[in-house]
C-alpha positions in Angstrom: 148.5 48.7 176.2 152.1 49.0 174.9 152.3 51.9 172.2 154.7 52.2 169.9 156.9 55.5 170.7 159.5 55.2 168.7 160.3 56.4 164.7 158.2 53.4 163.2 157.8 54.8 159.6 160.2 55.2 156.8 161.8 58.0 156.9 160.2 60.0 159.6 162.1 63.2 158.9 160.5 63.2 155.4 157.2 62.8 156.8 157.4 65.4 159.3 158.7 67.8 156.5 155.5 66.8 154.4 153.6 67.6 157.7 154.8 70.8 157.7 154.6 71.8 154.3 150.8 70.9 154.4 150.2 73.9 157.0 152.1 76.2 154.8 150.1 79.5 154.2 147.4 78.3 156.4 145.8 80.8 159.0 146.3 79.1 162.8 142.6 77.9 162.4 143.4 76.7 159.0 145.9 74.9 160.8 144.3 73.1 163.5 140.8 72.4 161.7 143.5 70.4 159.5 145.8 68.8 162.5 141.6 67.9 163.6 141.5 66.3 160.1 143.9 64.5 160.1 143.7 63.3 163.9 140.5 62.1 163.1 141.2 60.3 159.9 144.2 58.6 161.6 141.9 57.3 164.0 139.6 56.3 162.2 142.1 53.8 160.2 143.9 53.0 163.7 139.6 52.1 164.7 140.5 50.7 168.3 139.3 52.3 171.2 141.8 50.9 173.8 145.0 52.5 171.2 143.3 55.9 171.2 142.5 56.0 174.5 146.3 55.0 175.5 147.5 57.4 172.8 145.4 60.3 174.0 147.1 59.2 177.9 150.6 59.2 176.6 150.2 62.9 174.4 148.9 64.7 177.7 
């Protein structure tokens, strides 16, 4: 399984400063119940095992 782990979305600096913003005034487990959101959302829409499991390998 060959991930993709380089910038492939436009504007990836934007992004990340959307990211960012989105904690904003959040408490730390405001903050990660949201990063778990989002994880889980994301995965859902990626929705193949063999990509998460490879993803999850790759992040350790």
């Amino acid at each position: 399984m060959n991930l993709i782990l380089t910038p492939n979305i436009p504007d990836p600096d934007g992004f990340y400063d959307e990211l960012l913003r989105a904690h904003e005034g959040l408490s730390d487990e405001e903050s990660a119940a949201l990063n778990a959101r989002l994880i889980l959302t994301l995965a859902n829409q990626i929705g193949d095992r063999e990509v998460l499991r490879a993803a999850l390998a790759v992040s350790k």
